[in-house]
Structures are given as structure tokens and as C-alpha cells.
N, C-alpha and C positions, 0 to 999 in steps of 0.2 A: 343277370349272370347265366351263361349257357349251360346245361348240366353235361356231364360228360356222358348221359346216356343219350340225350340227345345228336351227340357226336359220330360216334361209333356205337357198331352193333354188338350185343355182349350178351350175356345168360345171367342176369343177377336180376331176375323179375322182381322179388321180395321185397329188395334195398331200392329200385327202378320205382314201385308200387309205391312207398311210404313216401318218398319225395315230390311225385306227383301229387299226393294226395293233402300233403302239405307245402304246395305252392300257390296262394294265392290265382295267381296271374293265370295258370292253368287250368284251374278251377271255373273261373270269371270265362273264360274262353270256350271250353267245355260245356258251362252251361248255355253259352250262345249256339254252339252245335245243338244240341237239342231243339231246340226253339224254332230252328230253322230249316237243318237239314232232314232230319228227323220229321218232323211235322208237313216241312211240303213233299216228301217223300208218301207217306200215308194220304194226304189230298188227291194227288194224281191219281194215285191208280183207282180209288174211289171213285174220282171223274170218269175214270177211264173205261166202256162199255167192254162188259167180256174179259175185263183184263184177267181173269184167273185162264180163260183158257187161251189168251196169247201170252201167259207164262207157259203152259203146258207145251202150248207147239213151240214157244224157245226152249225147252225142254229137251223136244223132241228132237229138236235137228241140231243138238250138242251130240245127245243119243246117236244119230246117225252119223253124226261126223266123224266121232271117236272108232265109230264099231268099225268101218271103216279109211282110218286114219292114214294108214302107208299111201292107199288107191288113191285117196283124196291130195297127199301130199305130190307124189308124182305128175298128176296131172294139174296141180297149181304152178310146178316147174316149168313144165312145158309152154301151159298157156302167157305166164311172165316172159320166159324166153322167145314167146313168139311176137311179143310185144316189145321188144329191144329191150328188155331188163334183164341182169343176172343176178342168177341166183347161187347164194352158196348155204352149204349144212355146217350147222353147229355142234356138235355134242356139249360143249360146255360153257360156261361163262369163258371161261379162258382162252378159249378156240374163238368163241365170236368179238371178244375185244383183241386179239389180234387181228381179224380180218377186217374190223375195221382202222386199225393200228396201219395194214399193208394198204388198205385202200390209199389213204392219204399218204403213204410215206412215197407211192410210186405218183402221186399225182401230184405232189408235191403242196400240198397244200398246211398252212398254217394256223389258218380260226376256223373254228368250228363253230356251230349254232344247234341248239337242241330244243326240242320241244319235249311237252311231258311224256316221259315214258316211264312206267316200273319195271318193265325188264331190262332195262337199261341201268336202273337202280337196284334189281334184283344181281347186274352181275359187275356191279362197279365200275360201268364203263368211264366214266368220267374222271375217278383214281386214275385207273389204268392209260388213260391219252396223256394227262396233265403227269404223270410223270414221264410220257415217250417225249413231251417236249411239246405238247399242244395244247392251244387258249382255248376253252369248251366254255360256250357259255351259254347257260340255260334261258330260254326265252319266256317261258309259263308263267306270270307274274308270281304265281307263289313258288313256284321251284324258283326262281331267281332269288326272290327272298331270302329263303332258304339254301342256297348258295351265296348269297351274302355274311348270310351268319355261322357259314360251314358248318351245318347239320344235317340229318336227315329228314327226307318227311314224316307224318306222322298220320297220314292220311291216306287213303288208293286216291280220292278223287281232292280233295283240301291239303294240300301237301302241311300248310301255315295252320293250320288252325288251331295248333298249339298255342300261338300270339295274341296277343291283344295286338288293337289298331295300334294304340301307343306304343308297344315295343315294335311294332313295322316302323311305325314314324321313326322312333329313336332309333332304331337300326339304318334304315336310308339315310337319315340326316348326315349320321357319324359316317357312315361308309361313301356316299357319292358326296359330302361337303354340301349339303345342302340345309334350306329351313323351312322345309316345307312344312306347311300345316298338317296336323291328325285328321285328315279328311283322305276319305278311299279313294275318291277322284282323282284328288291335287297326287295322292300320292304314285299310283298307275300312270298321271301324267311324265311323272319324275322318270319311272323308270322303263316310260316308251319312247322319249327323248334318249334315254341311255341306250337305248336296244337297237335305237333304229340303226344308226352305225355298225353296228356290229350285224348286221342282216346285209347293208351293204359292200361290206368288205368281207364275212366271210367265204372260203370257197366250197364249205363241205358243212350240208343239213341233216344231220339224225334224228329220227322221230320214232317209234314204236308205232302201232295198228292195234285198235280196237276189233275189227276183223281182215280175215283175209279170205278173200271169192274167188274159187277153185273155178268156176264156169267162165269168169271174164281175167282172172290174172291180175285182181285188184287188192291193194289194200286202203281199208276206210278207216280214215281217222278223223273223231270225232270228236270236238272241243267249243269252249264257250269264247274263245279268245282267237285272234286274227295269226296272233303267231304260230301256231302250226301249220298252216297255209300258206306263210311267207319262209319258215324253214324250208319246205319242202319245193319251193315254186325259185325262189329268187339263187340260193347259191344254186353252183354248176351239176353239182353232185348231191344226189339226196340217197342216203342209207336208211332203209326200215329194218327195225329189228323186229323179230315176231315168233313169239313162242307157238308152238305147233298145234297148241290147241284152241289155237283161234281162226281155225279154215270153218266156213261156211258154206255149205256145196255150189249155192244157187243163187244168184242178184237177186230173185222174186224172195231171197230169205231176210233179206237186210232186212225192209220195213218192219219186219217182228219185232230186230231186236231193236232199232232205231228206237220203236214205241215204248220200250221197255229201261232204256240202257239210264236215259234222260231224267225218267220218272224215278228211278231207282237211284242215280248218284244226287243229283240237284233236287227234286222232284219238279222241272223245267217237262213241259208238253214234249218238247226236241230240242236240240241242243243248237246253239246259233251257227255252228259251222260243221257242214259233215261232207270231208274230200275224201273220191272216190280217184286213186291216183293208177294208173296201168299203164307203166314203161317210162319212160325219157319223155322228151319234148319231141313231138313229130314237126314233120319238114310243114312248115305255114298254120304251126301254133304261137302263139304271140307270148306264152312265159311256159314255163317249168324247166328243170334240169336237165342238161345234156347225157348224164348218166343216169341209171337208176337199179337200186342195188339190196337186193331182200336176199337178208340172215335168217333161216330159218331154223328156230334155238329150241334144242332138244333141253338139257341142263335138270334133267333127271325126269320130262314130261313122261318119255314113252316106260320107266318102269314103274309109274304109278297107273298107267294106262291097264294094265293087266292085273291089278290088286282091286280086292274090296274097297280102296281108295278113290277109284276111279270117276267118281262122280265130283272129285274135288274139281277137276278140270271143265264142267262145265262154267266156271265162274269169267263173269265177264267185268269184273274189275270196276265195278259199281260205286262198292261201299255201303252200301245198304244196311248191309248186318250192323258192320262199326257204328253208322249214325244212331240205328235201335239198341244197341247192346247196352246194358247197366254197366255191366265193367269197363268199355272202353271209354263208355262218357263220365267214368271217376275215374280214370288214369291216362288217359289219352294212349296216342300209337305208340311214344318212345320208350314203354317200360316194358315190352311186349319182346324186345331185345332184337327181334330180326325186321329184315325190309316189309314185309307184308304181316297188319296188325290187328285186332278185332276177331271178332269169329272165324272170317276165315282164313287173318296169318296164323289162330291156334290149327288150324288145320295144315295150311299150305309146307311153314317153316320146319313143320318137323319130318314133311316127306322130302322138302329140298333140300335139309342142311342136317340131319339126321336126330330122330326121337328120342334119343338118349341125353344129348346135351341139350335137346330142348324139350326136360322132362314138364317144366311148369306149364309151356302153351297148351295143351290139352284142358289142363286142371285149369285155367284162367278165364271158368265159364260158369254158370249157373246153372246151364241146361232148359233153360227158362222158355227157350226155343222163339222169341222174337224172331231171333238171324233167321229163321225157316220162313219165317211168314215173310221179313219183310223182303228175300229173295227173290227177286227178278224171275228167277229158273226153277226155285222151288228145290237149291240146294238141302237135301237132309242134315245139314250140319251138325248138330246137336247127334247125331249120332254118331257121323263122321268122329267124334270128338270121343265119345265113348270107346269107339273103335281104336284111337289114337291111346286111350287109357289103357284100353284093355294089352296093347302092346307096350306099356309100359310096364306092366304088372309081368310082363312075358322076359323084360328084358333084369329085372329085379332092380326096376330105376326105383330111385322116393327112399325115405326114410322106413329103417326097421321098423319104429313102433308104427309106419302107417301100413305096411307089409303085415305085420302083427293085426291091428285090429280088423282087415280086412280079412286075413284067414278065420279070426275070432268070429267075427260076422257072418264067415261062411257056414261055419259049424253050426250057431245057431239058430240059422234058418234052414238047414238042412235037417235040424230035432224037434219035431214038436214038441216034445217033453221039455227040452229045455229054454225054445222057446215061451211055455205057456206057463214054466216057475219064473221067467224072466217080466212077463206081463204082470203076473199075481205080485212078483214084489214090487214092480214098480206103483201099480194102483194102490199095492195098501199102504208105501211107507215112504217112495222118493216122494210123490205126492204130496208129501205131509212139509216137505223144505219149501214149498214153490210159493211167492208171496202173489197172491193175483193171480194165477192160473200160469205164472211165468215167471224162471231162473235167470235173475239178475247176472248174477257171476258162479261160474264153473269152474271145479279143478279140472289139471290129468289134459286130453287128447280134447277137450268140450271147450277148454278156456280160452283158446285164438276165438272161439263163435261169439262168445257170451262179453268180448271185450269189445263189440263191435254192434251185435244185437242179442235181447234177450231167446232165451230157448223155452220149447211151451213143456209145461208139463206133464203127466202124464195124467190121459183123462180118467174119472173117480171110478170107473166101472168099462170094463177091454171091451171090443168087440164081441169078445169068446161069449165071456159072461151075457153079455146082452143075447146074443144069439141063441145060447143054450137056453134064456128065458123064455124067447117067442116062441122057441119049440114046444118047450113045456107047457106052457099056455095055448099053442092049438093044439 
């Protein structure tokens, strides 16, 4: 059964939280992410000679990109334009699913073909066609999937990984009329037979960019599977969509991230298919499209560009963090409530869709800082995350009593005094409850912790105390 948070996007993390975490089938699936993404993720770069400082120069030339974003953006115009491609500006989700809406309605075109892209899913383009009256059909095998089962992903880079094989199987079966066997093969067979048709007769390919190269007018899109390269090559017409914080100044920059992007979503050496695409089909090329057509999608990038935030935009859409995180591998993407999930949709969802109603993604972290390590770029996130906190506390989001104990906790770390009667009774007398050096169950604001793991006690003698000892003693 599908859950409805799967479906659509929503703000009830809590209720989103308890059902993952009591879904079997979820669970079973989650723990195969670990196992796999997770672990060859940490191999590679281990392989990988020097990799801490070719995360540092992919760092770096996010750094430069950003600091100089308008220059870089103007001169990606030009150089596409000079390449027979047009370019149009975005401000919002809404502005760029109409231009793609006016592309096809004056070309007259009727199916459509898409490959994986999250900003495409970041602004619901696929809603937005299929109700103008157009057949969009995802080619990504797990976006298809997941367009079979109308839900959303739950992954940046694993859209499915919410599933088991057997509910792929039983999903295909019931949907294409088939009996294929629970085998990954047979089943990818099933639905590259269904696809191919649909590559043939569509007249219009949508695909998103992993980057986009301000020196040559390209954009590179990077995937393990043949369909991105037949979206973009075989219909007449290919639209890239591309959020603005994926220009890279220079082709000598690609190979950084290429080494990085790989290691960091699959932990794969490079990825099996990486198309550097720049313009139309010129006169005595033997495939690509007669048009070609880059959206260039603002949708709230450039006022985070100029905040304390600004480092969120380094992110190149990996998934790194989500394969490390504790929390996303016990509740997966869908409870996370917006498109982008893991460490860095608690960051990304609350600068795109506003902090207020997405008071939980901040808080749906441990601070544990994995997501830093296991980042490609060396994302701060964990602080990023703090930051997103501390603007909640600005906007008087979260509940009284949690308002409440944080001012309490201000005060008394801002007293010694009262700090140092608060240690003294704790050693001489909460101490005396704790069974094993550890509280089973807690009342009050302690009892959500203590109903899930125990809380330690406090130890028989403070720091203070010890301290003032060694003094006295030399």
C-alpha cells in the first residue's frame, strides 16, 4: 500500500517518521542502502589518491563561481547562443514550467521524454505538462518506477530505494500486464522494451545538467543508464533545465568534479555515461536535436546567494550525506516532507519553500557531522543546520515548552552560581535514581529520549570538584 506521504509533499515529519519506522518493507530496503551506497561511497575515495584536496579545489571553484555569478551567467548566454541554442531566464518554478508548456504548445508537439532531473521535480514540471494536456514520460528506470506508482522520489541519486525488488516486481507486473520474474535484469528488460517506443515517437526530450560550462556553452549530464543520452539525442527538440548554481567557469574544471560527483552518489570510479551537449545538431552530425533549449532557473538560488546560507549552493546533488546519515537510513526521503531529503533537503527545503512551515528539517539531525565528511565539497552542513535553528528560534517557530527550556538553559549557563548548585545536586542526589550508570525512563521534556534510548547519569564527582582537587594537591 502506498502511503500518502509518499505521494505528495507535506509538513507532518512526526506522523511521516513513526510510519516509516514501522514499515517493514522500508526498513528491509534502507538497510540495503547502507550496505551498499554507503560503504562504496567510503571505498572510493579511500582509493582515491589526494582525494581531500580534489574536494578542496571542487570547493574552490563553487567558491569562484558563486562569488562571481551574474559575469559567469551572462557569458554562458552568449557562448550557448553562439552555438545555435536559446536561452531563456527563470525566476521561478512557475515561469520555467510555462516555458516549457509555450515551447511545445507552438511546436506542436504531443509526448514528451524526460530523464532524471530534481529540478524538474524540485518545480513540478511533470504536474504542470500532464495537466496542459501532455504524455511526459520519465525514462530513468527508477524515476519510471516511481512514475508508475505515482509517488515521489526519495532519493537525489536512488529515486526507488524506498522499494524492495518485490514490490518493483509486483508494481511492473500489475501495471505493464506482465509476469516477469523478481530479478533486476528481467525487470529493466521489461521496462526498456516499454521505453523504447516512447523515445521513438516522442517529439520533445527534457533532461536537467549536472553542470553547466560558461567557456564552451555546455551542459554535462552525467548518468549510469543509456536514457539520458537518447532523451537528449533522438527527439527533435531537447530542453535542459538548470538551476544557476551549476555553472562551472572552465572544461579543464569538469575532470575535478567528474572524480568526485561518481564516488560520492554510487561510490562508481566515473559514471558510465557523461554527455557534454553544446547547441543543436550541426549541418553533417549524424544525431542530436534540431533545437536546443537552456532554462536557466533562479527559484529562490540568487537570495540565498547573498546570506550566511550561501555555501548551501555549493551542492552538486550526490547524495552522500543521505547514504551516511543515521536519520535518513531509519526513515528514508518521504517523511522529510519536501523534494529534496537527508542533510541536505534539512538545509536546502527551508531556504526554497520557507523556514517557518518547514520548522522540523533543521531539527531532523543529530549534528553527528558524517554529512560533512562524507561531502564531495566539504559542505559545513551541520552547521548550516544550526544556522537554520537558530532562525527558527528568531521566528518563535517549535513549541512553548521547547522556547521555554532553551531560555532556561540560557540563564543557566550564563550563572555560575547556578550552574555549580545545579552540578552539586545533580551528583549528590539525581545520581542516586540512575540504575547502572543509566535512566531507563524519564518524566517532563527527557521522556520522548528515554522512550527510545537510555540517558547517562550524572557522574559521582563534576568536573569542578575534581578540578578544584588537583589544584589543591599541587
Amino acid at each position: 500500500m502506498t502511503s500518502r506521504f509518499a505521494v505528495a509533499e507535506h509538513y507532518e515529519f512526526g506522523e511521516a517518521s513513526r510510519e516509516a519506522l514501522e514499515s517493514p518493507n522500508l526498513q528491509l530496503a534502507l538497510s540495503r542502502l547502507g550496505e551498499t551506497l554507503a560503504a562504496g561511497n567510503r571505498r572510493a575515495f579511500e582509493e582515491l589518491p589526494g582525494s581531500s584536496l580534489l574536494r578542496e579545489r571542487a570547493r574552490q571553484i563553487k567558491e569562484e563561481s558563486l562569488s562571481s555569478l551574474h559575469e559567469q551567467l551572462e557569458m554562458l548566454e552568449r557562448n550557448v547562443q553562439q552555438r545555435g541554442g536559446v536561452v531563456h531566464w527563470a525566476g521561478d518554478g512557475k515561469e520555467a514550467c510555462e516555458i516549457v508548456a509555450r515551447i511545445a504548445a507552438e511546436r506542436g508537439i504531443h509526448q514528451i521524454v524526460k530523464s532524471k532531473s530534481m529540478v524538474t521535480e524540485e518545480i513540478h514540471l511533470n504536474r504542470h505538462l500532464e495537466e496542459a494536456g501532455y504524455q511526459v514520460t520519465e525514462t530513468d528506470f527508477g524515476e519510471y518506477i516511481i512514475q508508475l506508482a505515482g509517488e515521489r522520489p526519495s532519493h537525489i541519486v536512488a529515486p526507488v530505494v524506498h522499494k524492495t525488488i518485490e514490490e518493483v516486481a509486483e508494481l511492473m507486473n500489475r501495471k505493464l500486464d506482465s509476469d516477469t520474474a523478481v530479478d533486476a535484469k528481467a525487470l529493466a528488460g521489461l521496462a526498456r522494451r516499454t521505453l523504447r517506443e516512447r523515445f521513438r515517437t516522442s517529439e520533445m526530450g527534457i533532461s536537467g545538467a549536472n553542470f553547466a560550462i560558461v567557456e564552451t556553452g555546455s551542459v554535462v549530464i552525467v548518468s549510469n543508464e543509456g536514457n539520458a543520452r537518447l532523451t537528449t539525442t533522438v527527439p527533435r527538440i531537447h530542453v535542459a533545465i538548470v538551476g544557476i548554481e551549476k555553472v562551472i567557469p572552465r572544461l579543464q574544471d569538469l575532470p575535478v568534479f567528474l572524480k568526485i560527483l561518481a564516488r560520492g552518489a554510487t561510490g562508481q570510479k566515473i559514471s558510465v555515461y557523461t554527455s557534454l551537449i553544446s547547441g543543436p545538431r550541426k549541418e553533417g552530425e549524424g544525431d542530436g536535436p534540431e533545437e536546443f533549449h537552456l532554462i536557466l532557473l533562479d527559484n529562490g538560488r540568487s537570495r540565498i546567494l547573498g546570506t550566511e546560507m550561501r555555501e548551501s549552493l555549493f551542492c552538486i546533488r550526490c547524495g552522500a550525506c543521505l547514504n551516511i546519515c543515521p536519520v535518513y537510513r531509519k526513515i528514508g526521503g518521504h517523511a522529510y516532507g519536501g523534494i529534496y531529503s537527508g542533510p541536505i533537503g534539512a538545509v536546502l527545503t527551508p531556504l526554497y519553500d520557507g523556514l517557518k512551515p518547514n520548522y522540523h528539517q533543521p531539527q531532523a539531525s543529530s549534528l553527528c557531522g558524517a554529512c560533512q565528511a562524507a561531502c564531495p565539497v566539504k559542505i559545513r552542513i551541520p552547521e548550516l543546520l544550526v544556522k537554520n535553528r537558530a532562525g527558527l528560534q528568531k521566528l518563535g517557530a517549535g513549541s512553548k515548552v521547547e522556547r521555554w527550556i532553551y531560555s532556561a538553559w540560557g540563564r543557566l549557563m550564563r550563572s555560575p552560581r547556578l550552574y555549580g548548585n545545579l552540578v552539586w545536586f545533580s551528583t549528590r542526589f539525581v545520581s542516586r535514581f540512575a540504575k547502572g550508570g543509566w535512566f531507563r525512563k524519564m518524566p517532563g521534556p527527557v521522556r520522548g529520549w528515554t522512550s527510545v534510548r537510555d540517558f547517562p547519569a550524572p557522574a559521582s564527582r563534576s568536573f569542578r570538584d575534581r578540578w578544584d582537587e588537583i589544584r589543591r594537591e599541587s
